[in-house]
N, C-alpha and C positions, 0 to 999 in steps of 0.2 A: 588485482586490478580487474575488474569487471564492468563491461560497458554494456547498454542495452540503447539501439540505435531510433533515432526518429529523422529519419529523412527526405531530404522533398523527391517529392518522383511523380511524375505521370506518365500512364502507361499510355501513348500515343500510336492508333495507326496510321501509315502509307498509304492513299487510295491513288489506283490509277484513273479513276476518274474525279473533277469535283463538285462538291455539293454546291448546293442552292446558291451559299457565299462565294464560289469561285476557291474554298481550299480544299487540298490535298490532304490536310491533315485533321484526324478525328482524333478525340480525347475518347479511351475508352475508361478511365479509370485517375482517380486525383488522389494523392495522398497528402497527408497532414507534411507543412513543412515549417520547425520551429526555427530557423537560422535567419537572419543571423542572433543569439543569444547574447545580447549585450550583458546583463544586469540578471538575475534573478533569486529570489528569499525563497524559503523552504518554512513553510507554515504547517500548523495545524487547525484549519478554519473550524472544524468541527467537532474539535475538542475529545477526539477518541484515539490518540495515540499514535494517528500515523500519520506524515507531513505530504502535503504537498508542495510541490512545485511552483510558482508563479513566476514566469518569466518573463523579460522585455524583448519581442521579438519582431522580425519586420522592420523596416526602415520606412521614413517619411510617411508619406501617405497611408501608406499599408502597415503602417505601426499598428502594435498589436499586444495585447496581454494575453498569455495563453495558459491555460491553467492547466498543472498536468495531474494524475493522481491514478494511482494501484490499485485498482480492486473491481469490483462490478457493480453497474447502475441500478437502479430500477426504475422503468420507465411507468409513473401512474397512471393509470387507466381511468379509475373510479376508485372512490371513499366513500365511505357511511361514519358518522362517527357512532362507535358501540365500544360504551366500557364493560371492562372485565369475561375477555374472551379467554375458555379452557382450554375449549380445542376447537379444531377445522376439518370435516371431509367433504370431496367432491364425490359427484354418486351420479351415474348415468341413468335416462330413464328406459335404454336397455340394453343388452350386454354388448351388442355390435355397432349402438348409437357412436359414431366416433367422437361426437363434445360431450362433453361432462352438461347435465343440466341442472342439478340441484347444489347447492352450496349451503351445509348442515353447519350450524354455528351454535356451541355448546355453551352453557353460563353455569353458573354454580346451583341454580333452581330449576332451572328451565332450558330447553332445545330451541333453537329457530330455525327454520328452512330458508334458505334464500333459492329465488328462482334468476332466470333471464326474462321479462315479457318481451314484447314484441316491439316494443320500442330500445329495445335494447339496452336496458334498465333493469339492477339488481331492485325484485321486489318479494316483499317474503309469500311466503304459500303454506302449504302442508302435504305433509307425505302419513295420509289418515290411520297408518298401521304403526307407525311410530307415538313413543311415547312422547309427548313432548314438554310437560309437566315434572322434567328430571334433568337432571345432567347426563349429557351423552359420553359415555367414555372412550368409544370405537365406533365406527359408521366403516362401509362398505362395499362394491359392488359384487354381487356375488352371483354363481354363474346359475340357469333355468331365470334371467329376467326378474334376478333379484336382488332386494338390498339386505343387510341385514345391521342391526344396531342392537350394540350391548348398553346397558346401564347398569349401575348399580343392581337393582332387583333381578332383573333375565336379557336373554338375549331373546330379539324381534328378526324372523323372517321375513320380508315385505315382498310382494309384487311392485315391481319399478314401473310395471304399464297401469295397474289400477290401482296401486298406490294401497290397495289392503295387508290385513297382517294374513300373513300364509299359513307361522307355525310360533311357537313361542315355549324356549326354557326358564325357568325359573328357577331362581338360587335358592339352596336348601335355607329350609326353618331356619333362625337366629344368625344366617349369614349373608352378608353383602359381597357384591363384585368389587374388588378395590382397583385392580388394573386386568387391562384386555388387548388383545388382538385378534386380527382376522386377515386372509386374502379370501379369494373366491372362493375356497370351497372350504376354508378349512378356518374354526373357532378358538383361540387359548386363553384362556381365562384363569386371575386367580381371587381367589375369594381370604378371606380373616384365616387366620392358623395354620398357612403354607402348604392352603390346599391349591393345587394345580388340575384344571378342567380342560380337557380336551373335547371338541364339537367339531362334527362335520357337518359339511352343510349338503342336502338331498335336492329334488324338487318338492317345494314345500315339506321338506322334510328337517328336522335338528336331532342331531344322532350326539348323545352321551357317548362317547369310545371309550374313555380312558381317564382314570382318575389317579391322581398321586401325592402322596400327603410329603412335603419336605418340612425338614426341620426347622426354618427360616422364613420368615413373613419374605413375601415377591416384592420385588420393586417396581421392575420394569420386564416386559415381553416382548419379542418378536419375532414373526411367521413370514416374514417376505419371500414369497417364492426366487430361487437365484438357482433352483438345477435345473433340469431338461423341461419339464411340466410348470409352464408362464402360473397356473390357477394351481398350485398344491407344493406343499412343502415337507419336506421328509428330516428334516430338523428346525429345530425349536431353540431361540437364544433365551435365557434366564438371567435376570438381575436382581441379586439375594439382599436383603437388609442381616445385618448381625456380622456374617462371617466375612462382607465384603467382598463378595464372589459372583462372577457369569461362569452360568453352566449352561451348554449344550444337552438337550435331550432328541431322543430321535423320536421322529412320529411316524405311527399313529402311538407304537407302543407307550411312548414317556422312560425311555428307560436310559437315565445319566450316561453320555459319550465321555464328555470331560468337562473338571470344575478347575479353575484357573481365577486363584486367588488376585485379585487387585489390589491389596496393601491398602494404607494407610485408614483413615475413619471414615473417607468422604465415599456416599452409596452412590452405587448407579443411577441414575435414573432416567437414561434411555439406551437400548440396543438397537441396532440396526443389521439384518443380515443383506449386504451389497455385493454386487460385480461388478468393478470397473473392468474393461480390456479384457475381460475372459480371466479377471483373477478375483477370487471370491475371497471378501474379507467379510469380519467382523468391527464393525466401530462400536465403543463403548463411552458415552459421556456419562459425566462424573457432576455432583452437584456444586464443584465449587470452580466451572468454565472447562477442566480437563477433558480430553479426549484420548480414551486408547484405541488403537488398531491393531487387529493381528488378521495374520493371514489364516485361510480358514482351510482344511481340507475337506471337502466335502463328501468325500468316502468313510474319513476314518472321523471327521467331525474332530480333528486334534489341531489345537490353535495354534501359533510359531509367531517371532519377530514379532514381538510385543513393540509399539512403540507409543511415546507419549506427547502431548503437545499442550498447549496450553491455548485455547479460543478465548475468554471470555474470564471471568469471575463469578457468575451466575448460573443455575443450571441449563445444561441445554437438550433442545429435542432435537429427535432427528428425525426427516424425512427428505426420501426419494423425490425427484423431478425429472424430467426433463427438457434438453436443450439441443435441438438443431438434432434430433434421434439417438442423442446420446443421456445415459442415464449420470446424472449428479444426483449430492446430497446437500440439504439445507441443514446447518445447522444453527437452530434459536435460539439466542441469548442475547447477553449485553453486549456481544462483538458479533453480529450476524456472521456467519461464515460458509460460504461453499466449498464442500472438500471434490476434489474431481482429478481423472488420472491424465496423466501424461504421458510417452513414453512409459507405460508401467510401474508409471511411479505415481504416489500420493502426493498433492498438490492445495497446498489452504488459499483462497482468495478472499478477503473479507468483501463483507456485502456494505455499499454504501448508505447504510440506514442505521436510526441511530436504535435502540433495544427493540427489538422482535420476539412476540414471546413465542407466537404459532404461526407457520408457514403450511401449505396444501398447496400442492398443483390445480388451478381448474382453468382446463383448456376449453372453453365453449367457443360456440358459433360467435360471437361478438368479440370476443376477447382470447382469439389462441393463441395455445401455447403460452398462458399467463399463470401468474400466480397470485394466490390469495396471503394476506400477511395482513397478521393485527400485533398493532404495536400502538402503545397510546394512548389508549382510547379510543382507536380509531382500524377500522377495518380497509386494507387498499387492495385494488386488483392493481397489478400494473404486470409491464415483461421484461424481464432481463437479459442483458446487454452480452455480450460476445463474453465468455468465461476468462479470467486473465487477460484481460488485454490494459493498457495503458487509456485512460480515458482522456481527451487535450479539451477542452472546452476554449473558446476563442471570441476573447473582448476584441472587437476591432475597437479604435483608438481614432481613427485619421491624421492620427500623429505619433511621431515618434519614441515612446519612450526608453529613456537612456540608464534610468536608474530606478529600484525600486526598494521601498522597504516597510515594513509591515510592525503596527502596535497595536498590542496584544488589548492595553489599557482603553483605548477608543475604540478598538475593532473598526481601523483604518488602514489603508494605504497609500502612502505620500509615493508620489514616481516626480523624476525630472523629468521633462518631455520637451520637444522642438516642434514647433509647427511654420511649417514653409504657404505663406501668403499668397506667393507669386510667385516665378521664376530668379525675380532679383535675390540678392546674395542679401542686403537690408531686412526684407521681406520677412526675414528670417524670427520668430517668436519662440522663446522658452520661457515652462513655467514650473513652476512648483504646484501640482496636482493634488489632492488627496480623497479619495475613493474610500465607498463605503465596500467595508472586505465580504459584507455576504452579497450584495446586489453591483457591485463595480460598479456603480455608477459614480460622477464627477461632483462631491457635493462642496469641493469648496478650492479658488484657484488663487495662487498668489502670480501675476506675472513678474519675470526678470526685468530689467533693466536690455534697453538694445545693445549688441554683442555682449551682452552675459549669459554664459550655459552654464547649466545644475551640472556640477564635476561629481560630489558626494551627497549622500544621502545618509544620513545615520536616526534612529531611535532611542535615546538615552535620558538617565537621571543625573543628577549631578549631586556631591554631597550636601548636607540639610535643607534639603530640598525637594520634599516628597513628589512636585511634579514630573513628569513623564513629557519629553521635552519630543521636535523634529528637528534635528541640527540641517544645514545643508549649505555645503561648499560651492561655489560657483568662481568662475572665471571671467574676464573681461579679456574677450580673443578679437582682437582690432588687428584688421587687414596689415597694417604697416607693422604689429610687431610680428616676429619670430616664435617669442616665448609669451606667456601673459605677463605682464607686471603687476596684474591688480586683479584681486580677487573681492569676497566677501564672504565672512560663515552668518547664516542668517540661524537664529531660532527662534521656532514656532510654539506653540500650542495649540492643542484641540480644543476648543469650546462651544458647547451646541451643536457640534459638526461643523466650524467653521476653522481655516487656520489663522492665529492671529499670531503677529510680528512682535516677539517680547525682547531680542534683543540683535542688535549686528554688530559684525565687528570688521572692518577695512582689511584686509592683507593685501602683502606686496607679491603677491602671484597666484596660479592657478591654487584652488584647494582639490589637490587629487585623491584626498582619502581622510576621513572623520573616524573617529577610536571613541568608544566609552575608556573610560582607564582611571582608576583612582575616583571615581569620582569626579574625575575634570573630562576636559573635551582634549583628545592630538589631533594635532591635524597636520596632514602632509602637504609644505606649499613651497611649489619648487621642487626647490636643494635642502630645502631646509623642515626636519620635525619639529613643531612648534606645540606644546603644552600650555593648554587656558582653565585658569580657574576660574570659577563661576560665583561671583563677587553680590554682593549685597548694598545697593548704593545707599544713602542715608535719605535721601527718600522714597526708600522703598522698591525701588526699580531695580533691575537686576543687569549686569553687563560681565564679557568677560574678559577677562586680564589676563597677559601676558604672563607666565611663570617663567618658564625655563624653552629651550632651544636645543637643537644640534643639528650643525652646518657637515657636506663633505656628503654629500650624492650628484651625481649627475643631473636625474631627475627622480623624488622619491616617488612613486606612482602608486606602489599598491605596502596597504599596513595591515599587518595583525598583533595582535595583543594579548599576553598572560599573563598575571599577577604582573610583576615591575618588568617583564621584558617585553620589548618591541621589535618584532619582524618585519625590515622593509625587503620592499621586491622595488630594484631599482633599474630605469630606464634601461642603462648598456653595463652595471656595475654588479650585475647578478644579486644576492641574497648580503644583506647584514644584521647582524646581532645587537640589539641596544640596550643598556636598562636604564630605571630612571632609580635616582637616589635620593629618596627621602629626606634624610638629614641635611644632605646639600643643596635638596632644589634644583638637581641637575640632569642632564641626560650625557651618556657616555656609550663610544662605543666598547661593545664586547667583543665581539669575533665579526669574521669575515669570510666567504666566500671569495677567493680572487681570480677563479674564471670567469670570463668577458663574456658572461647571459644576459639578454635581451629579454629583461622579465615581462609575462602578461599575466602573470596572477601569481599567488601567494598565501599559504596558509599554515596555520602552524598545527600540527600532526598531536604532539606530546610534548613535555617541558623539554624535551630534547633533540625530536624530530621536527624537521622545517620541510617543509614542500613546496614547489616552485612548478611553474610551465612558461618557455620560452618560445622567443620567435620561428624556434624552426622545428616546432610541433614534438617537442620532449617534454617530456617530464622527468625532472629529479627531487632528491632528497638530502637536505645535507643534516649533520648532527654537530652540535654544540660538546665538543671537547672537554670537557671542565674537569677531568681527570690527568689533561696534560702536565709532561714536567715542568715546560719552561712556558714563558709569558705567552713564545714565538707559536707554540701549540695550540696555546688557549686563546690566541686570538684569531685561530682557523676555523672555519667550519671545514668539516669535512665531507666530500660527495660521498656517499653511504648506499647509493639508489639512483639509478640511471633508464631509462625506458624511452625509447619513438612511440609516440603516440599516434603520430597521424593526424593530429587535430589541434587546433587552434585556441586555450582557452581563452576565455575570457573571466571566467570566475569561477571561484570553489567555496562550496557551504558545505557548514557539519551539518549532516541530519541524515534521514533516509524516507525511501518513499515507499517502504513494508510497513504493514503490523511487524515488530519486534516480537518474537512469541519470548520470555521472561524466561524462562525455562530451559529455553533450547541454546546450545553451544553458540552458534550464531547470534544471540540476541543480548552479548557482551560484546559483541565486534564495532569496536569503531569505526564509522561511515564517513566521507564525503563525499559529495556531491560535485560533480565540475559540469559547464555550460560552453561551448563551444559554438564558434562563428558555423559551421557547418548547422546548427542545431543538435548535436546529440548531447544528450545527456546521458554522463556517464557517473560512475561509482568506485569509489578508491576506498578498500579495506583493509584496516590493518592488522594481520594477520598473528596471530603467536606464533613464536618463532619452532616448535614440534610444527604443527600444520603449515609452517611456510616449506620445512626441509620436505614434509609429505608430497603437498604438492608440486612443489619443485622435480621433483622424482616424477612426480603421475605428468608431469608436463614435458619432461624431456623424454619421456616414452611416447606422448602422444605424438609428437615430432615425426618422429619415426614413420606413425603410421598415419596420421592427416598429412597431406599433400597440398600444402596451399595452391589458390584457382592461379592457373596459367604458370602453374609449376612454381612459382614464387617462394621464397626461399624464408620459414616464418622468423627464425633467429635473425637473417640476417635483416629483416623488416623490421623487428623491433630493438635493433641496434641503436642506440644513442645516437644523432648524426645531425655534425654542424660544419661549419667553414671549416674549423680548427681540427676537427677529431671524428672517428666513429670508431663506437667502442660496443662489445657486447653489453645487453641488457642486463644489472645486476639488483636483487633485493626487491623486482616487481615480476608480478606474475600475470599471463596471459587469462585472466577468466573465462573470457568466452571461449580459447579454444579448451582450458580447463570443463567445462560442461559440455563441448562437443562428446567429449567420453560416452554421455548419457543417450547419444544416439548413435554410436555404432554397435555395430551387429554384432551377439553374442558369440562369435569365434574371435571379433577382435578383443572385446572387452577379455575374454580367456587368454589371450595374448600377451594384452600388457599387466593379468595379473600374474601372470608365472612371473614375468619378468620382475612386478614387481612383489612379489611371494604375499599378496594381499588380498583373500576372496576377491571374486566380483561385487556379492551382496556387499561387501565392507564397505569397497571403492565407490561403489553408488550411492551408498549411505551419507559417506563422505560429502560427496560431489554435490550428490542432494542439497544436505545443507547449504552449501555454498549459496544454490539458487535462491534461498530464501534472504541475501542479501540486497536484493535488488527487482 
């Protein structure tokens, strides 16, 4: 069980004297506040594998759509459109200028310089010692107020202030440069037949040091300084084609530290040597999206803790940035991604853009702390956003909306909404909305009838009938009844972007909940499950009909659905089991819950697990028996899973709001999703049953040594707790204080691994994963 919190707060102060207006009190600070959470779908607006959030949040006036999503922005600055970019370097015009002023942009024939003028507009230029009649492979700032650029043919020394060539090496007779690098002082280079070029860089000086012939065509190089000296590197990262190997060499000599096979056929094809937090790693991407990491020792150059991830499907580059004085890395490919530490630990956030092929930092006077990215055909400066953070974007609405749900097929959003005219109780308007899903705007409205409110909202097909329908359940809530007695399910369709009214159907009471199922429409009305087929009138028109029924709820409120079985979450009658029966045409019940829960939401876990949240802020789980001896068994569900939650929901979707990385243990973990009156969105994983005993263990140890605030007692806070009973919490596990682990101090983390006889690296390891749940 793992929650991550978004809560209203402002940080307000006390003055003892008042301002201008006559208050005491100053706002110093506003936080994003998502509650109350009536309604919200988990999409993929932009089709690259991770879902967002869309919720209904706010009431009346302050109604609101708020869009949540994982990962990092980037904010544009400028574009140029330029197809087919190699590469990207920023280049100072001198060593102690603090912005970057040229922006070197490499093509497959030719170099282009981009400058900043004085209107503060990227315009190209030239730097006259450069070649610029070639592909550039490497650019650089290098130190005596200079640049230097490798191509194919030699490496160029330049002057950064007169922009002339200084010095110039040149690649032996019959051989080309194939890949290169550079920092400030120091040149690597490899050419055809697995030769390896060592160059230091002088004042106007290019020093040959050191040559060495490997048995292996190069792939990939890098020379990033990461020990004591910012301008000079005393190891060298190597990426082999053939034997599928990075090898460390030390500099200046070139002489092999260690070679550390990578397995399988796919090449390097970039290294990076980095230091997050004062821990020096090596990253190594892979051309088919993977990424390895080891930790690097930079005395013995001997590489440990291999680990592997999976970013992308494409190859990726890598390069350094950074953010806020902190060093990250960009990684370029079909899943942009910035890898960055935490706690000393490695951290993926995807980058919100859709294929990146080349990233460079250029921090200039106009645009700091920005980056350059060509993706497209198109080159953008723009900055990025706080690293990890939750991004909410926010449609104000000036109305309420109650429901929401999302088709894939129009690239819409239908919401029910209420809008209050005036103070009067009449005044009162709902409608059936539908919203374009990239720009949220209102392009087409159906209003209710007066005292009718949108109760459901559903997306569906029905059998032979390739359309892609908007179902939605409403109620007729008149001041004099108690209950509804009169409902309607209306369906829509999209057409041109408009909704148009294809069929309705009268009911005798609220419609609290719409099901795709078989191909027909259920719907919950009342007390009563009612099942409609979707009929073919004889001319042509389409209506739906009445099949099959099942009476015997209080009130049904909330449904889910798997192949023939039916999950209701009922009013005061807790959880039941239904299915429906084919050959008969019927619904029948299965099993039952017969503890007295006050259901607020409902979802079904696995063909066996059912999940549930009630009125007094629990959550449980009950399981479907079907191994019992007698009827009396099989017609119980059994509670299996008990937890306080502390929160309210309102609703639970499958999905999650990560990159999934394919690969990794966590990215077969089933997810959902729950939306609470308070606004937090939280996350329910369901764990295999080895890593639930693990954790379970690593959490009754944490007990011990976290101290809930104001001494608060965490067992007995997450105790099950109603009128009738409190009972300990059983089959759910605390997340967050599960990851607390990740920030105590390493005498405690040695603590609870005696106890629990399990490395610290393991438990981290562990724990890690977890975060990548959420």
């Amino acid at each position: 069980m793992l929650t991550f919190y978004v809560l209203p707060k402002q940080l307000i102060k006390l003055n003892l004297q008042p301002d201008a207006k006559g208050s005491y009190v100053e706002v110093l600070e506003r936080y994003v506040n998502l509650g109350p959470i009536v309604d919200f779908c988990v999409v993929d607006l932009e089709r690259q594998g991770q879902g967002q959030v869309v919720t209904c949040s706010g009431a009346y006036k302050d109604g609101s759509l708020r869009i949540v999503r994982n990962g990092i922005g980037i904010n544009e600055q400028a574009s140029v459109e330029l197809q087919g970019i190699k590469g990207m370097w920023s280049l100072r015009s001198s060593t102690d200028d603090p912005f970057d002023t040229f922006l070197v942009v490499s093509f497959i024939s030719e170099t282009r310089i981009l400058a900043m003028n004085l209107e503060d507009e990227l315009e190209e230029t030239e730097i006259e010692g450069f070649c610029s009649q070639t592909q550039t492979l490497f650019c650089h700032d290098a130190i005596y107020n200079q640049l230097v650029q490798v191509t194919s043919g030699s490496v160029r020394l330049v002057s950064s202030t007169s922009r002339e060539l200084r010095n110039e090496w040149k690649s032996p007779p019959g051989y080309s440069v194939n890949v290169a690098t550079a920092n400030a002082s120091q040149v690597l280079l490899a050419t055809g037949g697995g030769h390896l070029v060592y160059l230091e860089i002088g004042d106007g000086i290019l020093t040959e040091v050191k040559h060495a012939q490997l048995e292996y065509e190069i792939s990939c190089l890098d020379i990033n300084p990461i020990g004591e000296n910012p301008s000079y590197s005393q190891i060298a990262a190597v990426g082999m084609w053939t034997d599928i190997s990075v090898r460390i060499f030390s500099l200046p000599d070139l002489n092999l530290i260690t070679k550390e096979h990578l397995g399988g056929e796919i090449i390097p094809r970039s290294v990076l040597l980095c230091a997050f937090e004062g821990i020096s790693y090596l990253l190594c991407a892979l051309g088919d999206g993977h990424l390895l990491n080891f930790l690097l020792n930079m005395k013995t150059g001997e590489l440990t803790d291999r680990k592997k991830v999976s970013l992308g499907t494409q190859p990726i580059t890598l390069r350094t940035f950074s953010s806020k004085n902190t060093t990250h890395v960009f990684a370029a490919s079909d899943r942009p991604t910035v890898i960055y530490s935490s706690n000393k630990k490695l951290l993926y956030s995807n980058v919100n853009l859709k294929e990146v092929s080349h990233m460079c930092p250029f921090n200039s006077a106009a645009f700091p702390d920005s980056l350059a990215i060509a993706k497209e055909g198109e080159l953008t400066i723009g900055t990025i956003d706080d690293i990890q953070k939750l991004h909410i974007r926010s449609i104000p609405l000036g109305e309420h909306p109650r429901r929401i749900c999302h088709q894939e097929q129009s690239r819409t959003f239908a919401i029910c909404s209420l809008k209050n005219q005036s103070c009067a109780e009449e005044s009162e308007m709902h409608f059936v909305r539908l919203l374009d899903d990239q720009t949220f705007e209102f392009i087409s409205t159906y209003p209710l009838d007066t005292f009718e409110y949108g109760c459901s909202i559903l997306s569906c097909s029905f059998s032979d009938d390739s359309n892609v329908y908007y179902c939605v359940g409403t109620a007729y809530v008149l001041p004099e009844e108690n209950e509804p007695t009169k409902g309607r399910i209306l369906v829509f369709i999209v057409e041109d972007g408009k909704l148009q009214l294809i069929a309705e159907k009268e009911t005798k009471g609220a419609v609290y909940s719409l099901n795709a199922f078989n191909g027909k429409l259920l719907a919950a009305i009342n007390q009563k499950i009612q099942l409609y087929k979707w009929m073919l009138r004889d001319d042509g028109t389409r209506e739906l009909q009445s099949e099959c029924g099942h009476h015997g709820h209080i009130l049904a409120l909330y449904v889910q659905t798997r192949g023939d079985f039916i999950v209701v979450g009922d009013l005061m009658k807790s959880i039941s089991l239904l299915i429906y029966k084919h050959e008969e045409g019927a619904i029948e019940e299965r099993a039952r819950d017969y503890n007295a829960n006050w259901m607020s939401a409902v979802e079904i876990l696995d063909d066996d697990i059912y999940l549930g949240a009630e009125n007094n802020f629990n959550l449980f789980t009950v399981r479907k028996n079907s191994e019992g001896a007698t009827d009396e068994e099989r017609g119980r569900l059994e509670v299996v899973g008990e937890y306080h939650l502390g929160e309210f929901v309102n609703r639970f979707r499958h999905g999650s709001l990560v990159m999934r990385l394919p690969d990794s243990d966590v990215g077969q973990i089933p997810t959902v999703i729950f939306g609470t009156v308070n606004g937090v969105i939280g996350v329910i994983a369901s764990l295999p049953h080895e890593q639930y005993l693990f954790l379970e263990k690593l959490q009754t140890n944490l007990r011990k040594v976290i101290k809930g605030v104001g001494g608060l007692n965490h067992e007995q806070w997450r105790s099950f707790n109603n009128e009738k009973k409190t009972v300990d919490a059983k089959n759910f596990l605390d997340g967050d204080l599960i990851e607390s682990f990740l920030d105590l101090s390493r005498t405690r983390m040695d603590e609870i691994s005696k106890t629990m006889n399990v490395s610290v690296e393991e438990l981290c390891k562990r724990v890690e994963e977890l975060t990548r749940l959420h």
